[in-house]
N, CA, C and O of each residue as an XYZ file, in Angstrom:
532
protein
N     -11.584     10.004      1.548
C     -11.073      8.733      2.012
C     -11.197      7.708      0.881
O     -12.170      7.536      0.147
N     -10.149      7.129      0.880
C     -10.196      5.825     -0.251
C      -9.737      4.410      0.297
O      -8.684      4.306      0.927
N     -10.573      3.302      0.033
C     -10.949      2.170      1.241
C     -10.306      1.188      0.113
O     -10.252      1.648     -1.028
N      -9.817     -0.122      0.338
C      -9.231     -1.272     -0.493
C      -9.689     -2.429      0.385
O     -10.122     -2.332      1.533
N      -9.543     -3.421     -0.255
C      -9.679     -4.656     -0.075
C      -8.943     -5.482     -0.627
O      -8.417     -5.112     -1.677
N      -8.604     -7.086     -0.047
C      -8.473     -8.094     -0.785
C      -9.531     -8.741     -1.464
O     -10.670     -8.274     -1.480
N      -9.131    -10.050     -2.162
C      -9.717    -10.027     -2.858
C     -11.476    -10.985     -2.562
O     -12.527    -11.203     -3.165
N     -10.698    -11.333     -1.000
C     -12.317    -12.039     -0.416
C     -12.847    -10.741      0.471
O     -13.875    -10.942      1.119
N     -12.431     -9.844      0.531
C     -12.784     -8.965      1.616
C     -13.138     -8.959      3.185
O     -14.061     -8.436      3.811
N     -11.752     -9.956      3.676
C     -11.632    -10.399      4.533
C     -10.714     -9.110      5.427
O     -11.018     -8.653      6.529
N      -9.643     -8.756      4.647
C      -8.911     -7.490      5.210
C      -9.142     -6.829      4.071
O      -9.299     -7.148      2.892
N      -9.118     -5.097      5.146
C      -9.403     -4.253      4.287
C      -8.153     -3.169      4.796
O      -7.282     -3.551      5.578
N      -8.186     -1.878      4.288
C      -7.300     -0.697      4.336
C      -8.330      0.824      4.030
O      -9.069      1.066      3.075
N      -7.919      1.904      5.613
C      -8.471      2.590      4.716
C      -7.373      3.851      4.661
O      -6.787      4.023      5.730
N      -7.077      4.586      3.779
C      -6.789      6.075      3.437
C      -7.503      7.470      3.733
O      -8.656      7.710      3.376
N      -6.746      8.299      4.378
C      -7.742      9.126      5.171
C      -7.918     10.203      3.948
O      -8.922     10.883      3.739
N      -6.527     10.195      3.082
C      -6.811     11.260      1.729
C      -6.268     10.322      0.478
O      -5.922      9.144      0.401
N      -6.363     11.431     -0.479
C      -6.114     10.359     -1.588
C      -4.609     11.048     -1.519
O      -4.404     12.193     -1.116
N      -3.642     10.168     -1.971
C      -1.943     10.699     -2.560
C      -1.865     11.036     -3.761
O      -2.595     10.750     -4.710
N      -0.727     11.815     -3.684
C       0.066     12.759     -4.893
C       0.232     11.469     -5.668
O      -0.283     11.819     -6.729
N       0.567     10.341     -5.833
C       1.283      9.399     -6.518
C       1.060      7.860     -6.013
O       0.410      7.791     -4.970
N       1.311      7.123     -6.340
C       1.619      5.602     -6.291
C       2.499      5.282     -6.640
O       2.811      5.524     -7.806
N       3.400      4.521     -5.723
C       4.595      4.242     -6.329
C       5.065      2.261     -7.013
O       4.876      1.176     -6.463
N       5.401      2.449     -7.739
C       6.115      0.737     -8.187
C       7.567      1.029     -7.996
O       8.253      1.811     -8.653
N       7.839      0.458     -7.234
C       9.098     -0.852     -6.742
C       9.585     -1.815     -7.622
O       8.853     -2.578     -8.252
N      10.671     -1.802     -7.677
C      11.189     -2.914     -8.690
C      11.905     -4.023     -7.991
O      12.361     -4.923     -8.696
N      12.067     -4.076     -6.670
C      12.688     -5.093     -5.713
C      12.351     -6.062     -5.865
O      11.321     -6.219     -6.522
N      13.046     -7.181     -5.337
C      12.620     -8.922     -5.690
C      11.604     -8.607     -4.920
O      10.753     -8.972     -5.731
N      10.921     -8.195     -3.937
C       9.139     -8.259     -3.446
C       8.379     -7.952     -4.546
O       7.804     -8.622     -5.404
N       8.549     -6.439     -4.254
C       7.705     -5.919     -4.738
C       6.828     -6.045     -6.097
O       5.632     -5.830     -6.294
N       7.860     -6.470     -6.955
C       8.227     -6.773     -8.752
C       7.103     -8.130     -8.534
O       6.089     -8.058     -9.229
N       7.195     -9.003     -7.876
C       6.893    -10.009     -7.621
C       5.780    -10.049     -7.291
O       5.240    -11.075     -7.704
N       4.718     -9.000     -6.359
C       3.560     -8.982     -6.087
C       3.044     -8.172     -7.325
O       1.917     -8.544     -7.653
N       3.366     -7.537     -7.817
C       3.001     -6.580     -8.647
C       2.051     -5.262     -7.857
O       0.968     -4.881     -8.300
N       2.615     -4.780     -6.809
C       1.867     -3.862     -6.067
C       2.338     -2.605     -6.707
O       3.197     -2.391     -7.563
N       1.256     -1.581     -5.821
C       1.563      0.241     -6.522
C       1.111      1.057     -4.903
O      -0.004      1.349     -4.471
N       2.024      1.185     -4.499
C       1.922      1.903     -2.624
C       1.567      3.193     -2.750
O       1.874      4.085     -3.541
N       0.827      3.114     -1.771
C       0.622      4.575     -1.281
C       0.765      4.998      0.511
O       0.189      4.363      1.394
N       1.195      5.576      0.624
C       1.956      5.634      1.680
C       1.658      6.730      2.978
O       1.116      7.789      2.663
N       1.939      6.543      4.175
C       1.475      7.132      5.580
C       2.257      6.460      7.071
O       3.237      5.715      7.086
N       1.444      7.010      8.324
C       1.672      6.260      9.209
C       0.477      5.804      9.600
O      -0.580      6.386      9.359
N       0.615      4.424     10.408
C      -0.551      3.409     11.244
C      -0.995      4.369     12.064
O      -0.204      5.052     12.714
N      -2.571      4.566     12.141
C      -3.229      5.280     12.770
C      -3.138      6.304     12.888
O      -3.150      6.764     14.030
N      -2.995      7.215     11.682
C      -3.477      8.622     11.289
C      -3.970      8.898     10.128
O      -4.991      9.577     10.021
N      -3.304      8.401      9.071
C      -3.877      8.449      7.885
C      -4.331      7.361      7.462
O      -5.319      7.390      6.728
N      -3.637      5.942      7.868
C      -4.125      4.539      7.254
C      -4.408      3.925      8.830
O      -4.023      4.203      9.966
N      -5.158      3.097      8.308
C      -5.479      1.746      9.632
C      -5.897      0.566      8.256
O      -6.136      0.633      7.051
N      -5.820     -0.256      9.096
C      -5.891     -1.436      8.120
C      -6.850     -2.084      9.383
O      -6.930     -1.514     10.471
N      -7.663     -3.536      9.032
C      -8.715     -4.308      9.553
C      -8.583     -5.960      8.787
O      -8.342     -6.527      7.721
N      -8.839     -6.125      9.815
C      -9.154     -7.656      9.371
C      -7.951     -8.918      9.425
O      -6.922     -8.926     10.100
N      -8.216     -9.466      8.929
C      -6.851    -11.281      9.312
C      -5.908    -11.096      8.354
O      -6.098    -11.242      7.146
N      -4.384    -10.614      9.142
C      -3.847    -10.496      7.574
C      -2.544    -11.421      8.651
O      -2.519    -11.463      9.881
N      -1.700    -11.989      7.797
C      -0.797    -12.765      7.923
C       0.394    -11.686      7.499
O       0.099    -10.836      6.659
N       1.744    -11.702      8.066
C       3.238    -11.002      7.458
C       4.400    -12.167      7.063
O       4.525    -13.336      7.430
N       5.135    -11.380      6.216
C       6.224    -12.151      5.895
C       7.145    -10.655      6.009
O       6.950     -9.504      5.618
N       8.354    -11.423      6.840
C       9.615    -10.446      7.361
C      10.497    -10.731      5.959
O      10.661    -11.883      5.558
N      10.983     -9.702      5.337
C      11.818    -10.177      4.434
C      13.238     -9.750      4.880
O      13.511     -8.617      5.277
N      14.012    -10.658      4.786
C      15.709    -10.598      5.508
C      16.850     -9.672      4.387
O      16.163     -9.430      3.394
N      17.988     -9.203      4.216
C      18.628     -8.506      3.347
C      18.806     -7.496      3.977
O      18.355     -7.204      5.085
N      19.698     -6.716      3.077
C      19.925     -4.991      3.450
C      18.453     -4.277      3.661
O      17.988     -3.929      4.746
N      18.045     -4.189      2.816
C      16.642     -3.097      2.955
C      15.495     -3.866      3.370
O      14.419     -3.269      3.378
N      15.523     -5.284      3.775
C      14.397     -5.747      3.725
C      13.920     -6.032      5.355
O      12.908     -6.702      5.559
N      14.585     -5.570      6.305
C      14.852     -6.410      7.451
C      13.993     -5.300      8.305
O      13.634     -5.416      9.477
N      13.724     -4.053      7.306
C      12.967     -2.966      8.169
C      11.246     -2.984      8.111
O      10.589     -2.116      8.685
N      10.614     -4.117      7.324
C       9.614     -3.853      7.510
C       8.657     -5.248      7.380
O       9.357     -6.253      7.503
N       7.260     -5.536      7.166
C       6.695     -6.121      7.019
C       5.464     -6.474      5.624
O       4.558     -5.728      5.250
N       5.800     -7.729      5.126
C       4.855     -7.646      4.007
C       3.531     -8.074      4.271
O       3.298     -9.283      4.309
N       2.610     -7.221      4.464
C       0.937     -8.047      5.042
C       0.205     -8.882      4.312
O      -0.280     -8.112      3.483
N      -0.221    -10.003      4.054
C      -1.541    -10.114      3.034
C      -2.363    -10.853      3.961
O      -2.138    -11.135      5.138
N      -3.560    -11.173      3.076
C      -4.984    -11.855      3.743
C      -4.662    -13.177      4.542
O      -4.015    -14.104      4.055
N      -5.031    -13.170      5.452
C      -4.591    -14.620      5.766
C      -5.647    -15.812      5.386
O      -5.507    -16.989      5.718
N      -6.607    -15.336      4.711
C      -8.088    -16.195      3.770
C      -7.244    -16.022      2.260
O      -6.617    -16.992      1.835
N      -7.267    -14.916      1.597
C      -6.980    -15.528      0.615
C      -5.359    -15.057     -0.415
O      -4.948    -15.373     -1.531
N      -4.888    -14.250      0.603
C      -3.867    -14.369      0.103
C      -3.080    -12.865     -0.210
O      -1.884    -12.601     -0.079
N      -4.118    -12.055     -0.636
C      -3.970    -10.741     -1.129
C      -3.176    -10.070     -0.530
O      -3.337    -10.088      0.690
N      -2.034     -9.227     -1.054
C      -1.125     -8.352     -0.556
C      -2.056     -7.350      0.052
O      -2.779     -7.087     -0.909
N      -2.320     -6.903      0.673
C      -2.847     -5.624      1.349
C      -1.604     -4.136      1.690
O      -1.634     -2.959      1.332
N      -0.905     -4.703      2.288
C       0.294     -3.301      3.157
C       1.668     -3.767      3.284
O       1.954     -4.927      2.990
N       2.361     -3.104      3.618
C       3.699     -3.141      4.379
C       3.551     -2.515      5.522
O       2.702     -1.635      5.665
N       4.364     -2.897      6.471
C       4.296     -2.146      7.917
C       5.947     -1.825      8.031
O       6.744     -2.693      7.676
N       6.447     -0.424      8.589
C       7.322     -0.723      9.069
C       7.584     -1.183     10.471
O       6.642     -1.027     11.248
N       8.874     -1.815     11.028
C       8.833     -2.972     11.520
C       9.590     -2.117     13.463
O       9.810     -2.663     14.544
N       9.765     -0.377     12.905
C      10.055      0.390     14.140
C       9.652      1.361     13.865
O       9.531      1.805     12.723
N       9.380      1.850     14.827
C       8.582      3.639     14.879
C       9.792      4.427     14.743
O      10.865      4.015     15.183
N       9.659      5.611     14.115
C      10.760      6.775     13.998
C      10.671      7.525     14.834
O       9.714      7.428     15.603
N      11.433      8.342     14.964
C      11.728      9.211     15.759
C      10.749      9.781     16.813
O      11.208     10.176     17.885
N       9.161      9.855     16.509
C       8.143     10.630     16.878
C       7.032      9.884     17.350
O       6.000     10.370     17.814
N       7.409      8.136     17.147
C       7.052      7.098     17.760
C       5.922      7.173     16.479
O       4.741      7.140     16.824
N       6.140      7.245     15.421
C       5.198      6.878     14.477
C       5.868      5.856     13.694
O       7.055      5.549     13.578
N       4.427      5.260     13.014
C       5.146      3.785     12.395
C       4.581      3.635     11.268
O       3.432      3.283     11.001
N       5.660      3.990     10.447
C       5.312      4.062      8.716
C       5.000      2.824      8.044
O       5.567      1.736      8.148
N       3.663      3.277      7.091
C       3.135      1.848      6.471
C       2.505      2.193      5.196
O       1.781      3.188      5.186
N       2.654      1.590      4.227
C       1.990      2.054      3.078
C       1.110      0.407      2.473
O       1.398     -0.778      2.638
N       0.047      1.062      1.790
C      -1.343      0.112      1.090
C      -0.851      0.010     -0.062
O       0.005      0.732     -0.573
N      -1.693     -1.422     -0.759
C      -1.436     -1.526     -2.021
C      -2.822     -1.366     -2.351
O      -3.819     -1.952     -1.930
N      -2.616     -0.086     -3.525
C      -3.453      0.326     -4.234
C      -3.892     -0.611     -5.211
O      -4.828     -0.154     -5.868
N      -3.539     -1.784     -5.545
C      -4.441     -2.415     -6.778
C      -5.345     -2.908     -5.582
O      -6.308     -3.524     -6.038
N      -5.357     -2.844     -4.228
C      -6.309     -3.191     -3.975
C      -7.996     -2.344     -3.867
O      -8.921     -2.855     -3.236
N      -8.100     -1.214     -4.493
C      -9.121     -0.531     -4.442
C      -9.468     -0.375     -6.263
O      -8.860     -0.745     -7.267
N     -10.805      0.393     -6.017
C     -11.264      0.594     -7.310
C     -10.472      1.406     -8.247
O      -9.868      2.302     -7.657
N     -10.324      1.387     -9.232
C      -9.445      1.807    -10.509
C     -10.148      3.415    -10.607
O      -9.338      4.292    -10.906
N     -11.180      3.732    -10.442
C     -11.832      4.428    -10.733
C     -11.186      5.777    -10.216
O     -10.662      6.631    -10.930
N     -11.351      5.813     -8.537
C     -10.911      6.895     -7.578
C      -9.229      7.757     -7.605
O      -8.768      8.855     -7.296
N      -8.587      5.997     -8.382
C      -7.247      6.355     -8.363
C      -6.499      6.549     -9.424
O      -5.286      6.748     -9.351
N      -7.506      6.484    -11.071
C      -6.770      5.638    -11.897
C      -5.823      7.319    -12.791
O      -5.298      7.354    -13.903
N      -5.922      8.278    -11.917
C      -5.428      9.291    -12.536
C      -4.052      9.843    -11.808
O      -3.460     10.895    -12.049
N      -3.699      8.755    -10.785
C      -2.194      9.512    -10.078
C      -1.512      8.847    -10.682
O      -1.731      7.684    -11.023
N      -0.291      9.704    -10.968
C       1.032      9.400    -11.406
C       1.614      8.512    -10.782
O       1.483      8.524     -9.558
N       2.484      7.406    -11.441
C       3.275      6.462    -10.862
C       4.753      7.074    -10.931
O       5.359      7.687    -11.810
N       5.065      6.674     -9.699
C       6.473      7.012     -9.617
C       7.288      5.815     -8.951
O       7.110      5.311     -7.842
N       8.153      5.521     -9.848
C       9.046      4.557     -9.564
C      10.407      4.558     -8.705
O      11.247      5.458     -8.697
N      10.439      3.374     -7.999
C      11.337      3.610     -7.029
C      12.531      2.133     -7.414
O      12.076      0.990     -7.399
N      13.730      2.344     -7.669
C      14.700      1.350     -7.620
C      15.599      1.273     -6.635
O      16.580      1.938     -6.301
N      14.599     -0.479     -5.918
C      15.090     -0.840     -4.842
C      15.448     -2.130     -5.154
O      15.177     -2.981     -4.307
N      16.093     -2.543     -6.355
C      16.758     -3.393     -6.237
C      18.154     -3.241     -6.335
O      18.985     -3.897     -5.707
N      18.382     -2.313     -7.181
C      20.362     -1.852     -7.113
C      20.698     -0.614     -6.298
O      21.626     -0.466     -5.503
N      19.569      0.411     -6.729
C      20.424      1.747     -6.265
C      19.798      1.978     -5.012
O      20.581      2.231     -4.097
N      18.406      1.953     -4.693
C      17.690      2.194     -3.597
C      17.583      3.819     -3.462
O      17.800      4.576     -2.516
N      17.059      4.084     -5.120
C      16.557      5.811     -4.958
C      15.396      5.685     -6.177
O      15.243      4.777     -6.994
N      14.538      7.098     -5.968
C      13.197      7.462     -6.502
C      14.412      7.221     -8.151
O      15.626      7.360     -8.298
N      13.116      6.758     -9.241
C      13.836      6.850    -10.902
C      12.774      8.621    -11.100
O      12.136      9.387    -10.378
N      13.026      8.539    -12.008
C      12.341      9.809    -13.274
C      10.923      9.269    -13.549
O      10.922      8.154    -14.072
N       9.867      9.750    -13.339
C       8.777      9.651    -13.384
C       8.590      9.643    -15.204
O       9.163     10.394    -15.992
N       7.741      8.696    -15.476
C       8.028      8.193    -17.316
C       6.470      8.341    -17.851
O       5.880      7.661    -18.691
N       5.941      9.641    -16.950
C       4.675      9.784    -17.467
C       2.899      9.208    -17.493
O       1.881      9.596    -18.068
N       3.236      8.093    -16.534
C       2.291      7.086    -17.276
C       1.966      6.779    -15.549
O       2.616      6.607    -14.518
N       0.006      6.858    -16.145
C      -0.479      6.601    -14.695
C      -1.003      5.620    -14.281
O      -1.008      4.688    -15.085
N      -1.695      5.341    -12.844
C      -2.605      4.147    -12.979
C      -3.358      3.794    -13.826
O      -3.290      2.568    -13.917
N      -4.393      4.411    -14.843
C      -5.105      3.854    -15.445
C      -4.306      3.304    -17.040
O      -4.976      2.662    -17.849
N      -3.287      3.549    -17.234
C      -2.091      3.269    -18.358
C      -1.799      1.812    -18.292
O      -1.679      1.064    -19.262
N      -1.647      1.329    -16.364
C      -1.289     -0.416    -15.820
C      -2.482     -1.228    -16.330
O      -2.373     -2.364    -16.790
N      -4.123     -0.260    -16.160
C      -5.220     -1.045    -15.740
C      -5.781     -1.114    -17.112
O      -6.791     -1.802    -17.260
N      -5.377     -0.626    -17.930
C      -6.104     -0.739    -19.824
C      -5.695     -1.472    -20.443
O      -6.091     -1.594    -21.602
């Protein structure tokens, strides 16, 4: 299990395993928080805790989910999506800069372009601990 926080440790996130990858987003959000997701559904693999505030973002791709952060101090924590699929599960992924560098700093980043094309890019080698040096 791998646990995150903001940055008052007011909300937290936890991960029931560690992931294949982390991904960066290049979308006007994402680019903008500077987050690296790792990804599941609410209440099986992730649960999240604590006061977090959302912002709905409107657009083509944006209208499906939720951006979480602290409602103390600010910190991006998650995304939620904003309907359950098919199996009544409800996909949500953590932002990994919110945990220690340590546990994670060896998965591959894989990039996703969601600002023009809205598909996975070519993985360019370079992992978390490559962002954090």
């Amino acid at each position: 299990m791998i646990e995150g926080s903001c940055h008052c440790g007011a909300a937290r996130w936890q991960l029931a395993e560690m992931p294949e990858s982390a991904t960066a987003c290049n979308c006007t959000a994402c680019r903008r928080y500077g987050v690296l997701w790792a990804y599941g559904f609410e209440g099986e693999n992730i649960t999240v805790s604590g006061p977090t505030t959302a912002y709905m973002r409107s657009g083509p791709h944006g209208g499906n989910l939720s951006f979480n952060f602290c409602a103390h101090c600010g910190g991006v924590t998650h995304w939620r999506g904003l309907k359950a699929d098919e199996k009544g599960r409800r996909r949500i992924a953590v932002n990994l800069r919110m945990t220690e560098p340590g546990p994670v700093a060896h998965l591959p980043i894989d990039h996703f372009d969601g600002l023009e094309k809205w598909e996975d890019l070519p993985r360019d080698g370079r992992c978390i601990k490559d962002l954090w040096s």
